[in-house]
C-alpha positions in Angstrom: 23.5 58.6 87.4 22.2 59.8 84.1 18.6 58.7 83.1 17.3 59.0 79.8 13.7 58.4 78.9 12.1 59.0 74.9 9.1 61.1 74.2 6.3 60.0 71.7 8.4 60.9 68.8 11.2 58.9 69.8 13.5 62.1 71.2 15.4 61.3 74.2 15.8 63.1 77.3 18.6 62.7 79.2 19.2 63.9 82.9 21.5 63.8 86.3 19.4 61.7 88.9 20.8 62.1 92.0 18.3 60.4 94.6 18.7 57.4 93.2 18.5 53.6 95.7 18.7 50.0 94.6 15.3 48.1 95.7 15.6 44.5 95.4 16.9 42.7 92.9 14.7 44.1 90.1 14.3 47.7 90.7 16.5 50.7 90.6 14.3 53.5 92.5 14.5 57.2 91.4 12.8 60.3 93.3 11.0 62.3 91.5 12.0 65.5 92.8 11.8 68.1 89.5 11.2 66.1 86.8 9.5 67.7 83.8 10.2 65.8 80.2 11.3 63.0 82.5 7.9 62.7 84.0 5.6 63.5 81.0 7.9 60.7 78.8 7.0 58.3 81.5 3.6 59.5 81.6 3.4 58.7 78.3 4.6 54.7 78.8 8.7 55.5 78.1 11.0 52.4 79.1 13.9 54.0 80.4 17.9 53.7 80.2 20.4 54.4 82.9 24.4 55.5 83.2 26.4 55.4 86.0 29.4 54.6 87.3 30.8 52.2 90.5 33.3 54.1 93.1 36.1 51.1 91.5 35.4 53.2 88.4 33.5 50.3 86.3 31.0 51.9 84.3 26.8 50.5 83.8 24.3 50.8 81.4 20.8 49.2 83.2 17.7 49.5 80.8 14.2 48.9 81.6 10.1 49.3 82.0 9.4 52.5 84.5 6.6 52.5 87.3 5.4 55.7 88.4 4.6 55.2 91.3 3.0 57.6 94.3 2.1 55.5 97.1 2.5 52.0 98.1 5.6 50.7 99.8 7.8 51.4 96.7 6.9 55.0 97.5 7.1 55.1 101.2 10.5 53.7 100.9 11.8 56.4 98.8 10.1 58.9 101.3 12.4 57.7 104.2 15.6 58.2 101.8 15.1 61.3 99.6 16.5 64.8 101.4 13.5 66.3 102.8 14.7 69.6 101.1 13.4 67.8 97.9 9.5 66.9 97.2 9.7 63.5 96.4 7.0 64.0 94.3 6.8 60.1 93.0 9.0 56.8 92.9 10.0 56.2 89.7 10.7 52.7 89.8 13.1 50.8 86.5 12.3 47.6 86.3 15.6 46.1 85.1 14.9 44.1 81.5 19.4 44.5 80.7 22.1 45.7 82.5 25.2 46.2 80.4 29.2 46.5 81.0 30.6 47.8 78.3 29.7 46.0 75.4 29.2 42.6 77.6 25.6 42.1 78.8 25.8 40.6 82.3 21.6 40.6 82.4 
């Protein structure tokens, strides 16, 4: 998945996520294993905006409000999924606002 978050100026950052799991129905969760522009943009109160694509080849766009989040069960949960070769430094939770097929928004 590719996650893109803006800095104060309005720049966007854009990176490969790759410990990335569904929680719920609202949140996509993302380990935040090496982030550095990612995680001072969130710091900073960034909403996020994520790519991806499903194994049938339909392609996503899912934008949201981001929780940074480094305890709690949000947290934990994320610990029991991320490679332990990886710190799992925090959960970076999206809180979906849109999700987007194409042009067609489905949320």
């Amino acid at each position: 998945m590719i996650l893109t978050t803006v800095d104060q100026n309005g720049t966007p950052n854009s990176i490969y996520a790759t410990c990335v799991a569904r929680y719920g129905d609202e949140r996509f969760v993302v380990a935040d294993n090496y982030f550095d522009k990612t995680r001072a943009n969130i710091k900073m109160g960034s909403s996020a905006s994520f790519l991806f694509i499903t194994d049938e080849d339909k392609s996503y766009q899912v934008k949201g409000n981001i929780e940074y989040l480094t305890s709690g069960p949000i947290f934990d949960d994320m610990k029991q999924w991320n490679p332990e070769k990886h710190p799992g430094h925090a959960a970076v939770a999206v809180v979906v606002k849109e999700i987007f097929s194409g042009s067609e928004k489905l949320v």
